[in-house]
C-alpha positions in Angstrom: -17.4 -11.3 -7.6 -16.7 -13.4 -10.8 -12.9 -13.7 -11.4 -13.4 -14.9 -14.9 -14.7 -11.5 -17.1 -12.9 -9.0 -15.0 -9.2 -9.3 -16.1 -10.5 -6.4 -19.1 -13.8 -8.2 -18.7 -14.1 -7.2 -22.7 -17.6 -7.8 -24.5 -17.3 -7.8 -28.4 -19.7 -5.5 -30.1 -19.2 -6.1 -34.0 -15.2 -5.9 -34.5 -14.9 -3.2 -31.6 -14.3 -4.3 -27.7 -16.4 -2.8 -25.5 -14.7 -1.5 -22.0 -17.4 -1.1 -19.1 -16.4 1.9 -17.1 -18.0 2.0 -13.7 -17.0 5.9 -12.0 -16.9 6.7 -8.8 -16.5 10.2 -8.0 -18.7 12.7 -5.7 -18.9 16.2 -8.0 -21.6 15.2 -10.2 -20.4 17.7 -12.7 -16.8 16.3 -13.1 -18.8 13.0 -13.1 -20.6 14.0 -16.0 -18.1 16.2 -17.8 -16.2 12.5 -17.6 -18.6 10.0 -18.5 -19.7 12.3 -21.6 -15.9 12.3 -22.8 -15.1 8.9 -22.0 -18.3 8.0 -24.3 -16.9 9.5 -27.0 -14.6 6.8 -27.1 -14.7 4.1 -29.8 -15.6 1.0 -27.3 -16.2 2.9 -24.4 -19.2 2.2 -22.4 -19.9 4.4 -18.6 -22.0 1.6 -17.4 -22.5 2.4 -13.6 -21.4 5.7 -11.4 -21.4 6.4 -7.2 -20.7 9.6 -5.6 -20.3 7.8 -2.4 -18.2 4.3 -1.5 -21.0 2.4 -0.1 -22.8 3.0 -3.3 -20.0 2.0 -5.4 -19.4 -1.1 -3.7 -22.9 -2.4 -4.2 -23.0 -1.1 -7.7 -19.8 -2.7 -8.6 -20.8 -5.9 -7.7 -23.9 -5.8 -9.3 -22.9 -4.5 -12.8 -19.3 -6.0 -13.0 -17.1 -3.7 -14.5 -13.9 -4.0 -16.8 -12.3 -0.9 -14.8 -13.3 0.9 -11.8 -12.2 4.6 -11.9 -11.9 6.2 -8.0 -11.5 9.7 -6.7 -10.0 9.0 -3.1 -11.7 12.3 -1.3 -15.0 10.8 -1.6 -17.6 11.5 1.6 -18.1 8.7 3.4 -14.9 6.3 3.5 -12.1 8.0 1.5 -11.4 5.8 -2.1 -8.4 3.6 -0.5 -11.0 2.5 1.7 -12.9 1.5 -1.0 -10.1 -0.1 -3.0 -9.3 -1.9 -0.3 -12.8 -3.0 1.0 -13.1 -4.7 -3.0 -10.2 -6.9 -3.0 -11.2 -7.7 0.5 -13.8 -9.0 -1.6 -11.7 -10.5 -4.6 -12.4 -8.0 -6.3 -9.7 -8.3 -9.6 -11.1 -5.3 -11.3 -8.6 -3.2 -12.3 -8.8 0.3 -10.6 -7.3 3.7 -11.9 -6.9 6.4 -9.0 -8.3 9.6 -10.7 -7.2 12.5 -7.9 -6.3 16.0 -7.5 -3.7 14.7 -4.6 -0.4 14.3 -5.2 1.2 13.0 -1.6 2.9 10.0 -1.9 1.2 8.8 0.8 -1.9 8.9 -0.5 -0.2 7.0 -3.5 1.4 4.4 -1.9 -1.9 3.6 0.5 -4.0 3.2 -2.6 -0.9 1.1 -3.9 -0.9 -1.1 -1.1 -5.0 -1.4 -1.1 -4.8 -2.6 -4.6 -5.2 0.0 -7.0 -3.8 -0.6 -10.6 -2.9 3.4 -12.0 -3.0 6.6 -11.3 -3.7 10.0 -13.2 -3.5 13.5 -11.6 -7.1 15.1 -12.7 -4.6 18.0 -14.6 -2.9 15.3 -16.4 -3.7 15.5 -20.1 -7.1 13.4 -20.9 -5.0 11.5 -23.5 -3.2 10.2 -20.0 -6.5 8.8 -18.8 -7.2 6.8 -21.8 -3.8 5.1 -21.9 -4.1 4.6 -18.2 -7.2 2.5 -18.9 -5.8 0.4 -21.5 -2.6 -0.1 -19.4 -4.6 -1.8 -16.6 -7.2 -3.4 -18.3 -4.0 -5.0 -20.0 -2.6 -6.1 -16.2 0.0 -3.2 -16.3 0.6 -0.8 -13.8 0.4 2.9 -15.0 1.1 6.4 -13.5 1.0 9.6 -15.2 3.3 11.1 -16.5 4.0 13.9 -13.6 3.8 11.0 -10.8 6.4 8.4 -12.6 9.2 11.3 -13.1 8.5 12.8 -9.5 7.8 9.8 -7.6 7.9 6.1 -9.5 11.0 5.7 -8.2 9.7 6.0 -4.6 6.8 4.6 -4.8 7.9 1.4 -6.5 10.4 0.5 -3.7 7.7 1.0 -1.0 9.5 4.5 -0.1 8.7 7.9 -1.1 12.3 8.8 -2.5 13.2 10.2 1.1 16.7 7.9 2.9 16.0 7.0 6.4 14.0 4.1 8.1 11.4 6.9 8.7 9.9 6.6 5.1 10.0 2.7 5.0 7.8 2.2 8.6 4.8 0.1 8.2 2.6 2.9 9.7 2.5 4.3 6.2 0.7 1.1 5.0 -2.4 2.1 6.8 -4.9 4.7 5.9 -6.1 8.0 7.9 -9.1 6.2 9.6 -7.3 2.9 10.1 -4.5 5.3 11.8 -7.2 7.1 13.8 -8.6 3.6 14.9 -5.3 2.3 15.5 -4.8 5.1 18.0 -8.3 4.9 20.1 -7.9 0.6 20.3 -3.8 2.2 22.1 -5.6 4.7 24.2 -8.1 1.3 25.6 -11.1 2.6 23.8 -13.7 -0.3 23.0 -14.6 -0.9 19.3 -18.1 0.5 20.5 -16.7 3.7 22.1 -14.4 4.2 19.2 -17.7 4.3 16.4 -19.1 6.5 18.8 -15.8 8.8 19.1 -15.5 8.4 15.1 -19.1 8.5 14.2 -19.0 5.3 12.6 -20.8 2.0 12.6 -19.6 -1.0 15.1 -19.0 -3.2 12.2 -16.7 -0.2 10.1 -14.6 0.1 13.1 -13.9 -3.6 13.7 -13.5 -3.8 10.0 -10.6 -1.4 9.9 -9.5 -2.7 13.0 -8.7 -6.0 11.2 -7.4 -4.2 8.1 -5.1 -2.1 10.2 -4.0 -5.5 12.2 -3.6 -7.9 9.0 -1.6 -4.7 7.0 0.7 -4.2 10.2 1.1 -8.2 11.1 0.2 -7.2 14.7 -2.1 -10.0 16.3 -3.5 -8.5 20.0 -4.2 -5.6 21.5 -0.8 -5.1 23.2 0.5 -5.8 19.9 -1.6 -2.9 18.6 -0.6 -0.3 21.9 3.6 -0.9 21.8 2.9 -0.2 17.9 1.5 3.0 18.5 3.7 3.6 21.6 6.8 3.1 19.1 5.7 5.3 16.4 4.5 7.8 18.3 0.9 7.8 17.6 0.0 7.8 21.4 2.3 8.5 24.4 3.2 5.9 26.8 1.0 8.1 29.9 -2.1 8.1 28.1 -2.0 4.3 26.4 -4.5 1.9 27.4 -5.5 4.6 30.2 -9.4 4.4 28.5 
């Protein structure tokens, strides 16, 4: 994608700018109910929307938004998928997390995939619009309820918990790059494991690499005494597949 419209990727209609909003979000009617308010803003312009990730990544690409809003419980892969499948693809759009969830892990995945803000979806809409103009501006932004409960935390790669527990590189990863993680420990094939996880070959060797690159592990045994030390898999059953 173009690097050189996408910083607030702003198109000047008369004196106003002109935000493009792409959504991505799988209840059609929050979708709607959002796109409809957003619009009623002075510059604000819903130019694309996906209920699923693989539609938003073809969509974003095609229509080249200023800012990318994301739900992360979307159906297919979850929204830090998505984030991080985008700047896997130099993708510099700014991204604002739009979610119901408030566990820090959840936050600081999406952090470390690349996304620019997040707003809890009971935060006050005002949040939302100030959110957008933070990271179309190259800021960072939470809401309000996230930077007094967990900014701190978040912001030091922790969740505001002492102990080497909190600060262990398995939190890096997502769910499905943890489940893969686990099957490549247990021996399983990249084959067998989109079978096991009911995903495509090529989505499994994906996260495989993701989960690798994020972790700085570089083989298979690498991958097995990470999992063996963390305790996703135990030492009997490891590479026994």
């Amino acid at each position: 994608m173009g690097g050189t419209n996408l910083m607030c990727a702003e198109t000047m209609v008369g004196d106003q700018c002109r935000m493009r909003i792409m959504l991505v979000e799988d209840h059609l009617i929050l979708r709607e109910g959002l796109k409809a308010l957003l619009e009623t803003e002075p510059g604000f312009r819903v130019i694309g929307e996906a209920g699923t990730a693989s539609d938003a990544l073809a969509s974003i690409e095609a229509l080249e938004p200023s800012v990318v809003i994301i739900d992360i419980g979307l159906p297919d892969l979850s929204g830090i998928d998505l984030i991080a499948a985008l700047r896997e693809r130099k993708s510099t759009t700014p991204i604002l997390v739009l979610t119901m969830l408030q566990c820090r892990d959840h936050l600081r995945n999406a952090m470390h995939a690349g996304a620019n803000g997040f707003v809890l979806k009971d935060s006050p809409y005002a949040e939302l619009i100030e959110g957008l103009y933070a990271i179309c501006a190259g800021k960072k932004y939470f809401c309000e309820t996230l930077s007094r409960e967990v900014l701190s935390g978040l912001a030091s790669g922790v969740s505001g918990a002492s102990g080497d527990e909190e600060r262990t590189p398995v939190h890096l990863i997502t769910r499905r790059e943890r489940e893969v993680l686990t099957l490549i420990a247990l021996g399983q094939s990249n084959k067998r494991a989109a079978r096991d996880l009911r995903l495509c070959v090529k989505t499994v060797e994906k996260h495989r690499s993701n989960l690798m690159r994020k972790l700085n592990l570089h083989n298979t045994a690498a991958v097995t005494m990470f999992a063996l030390r963390h305790g996703l898999v135990k030492r009997e059953d490891a590479r026994a597949g």
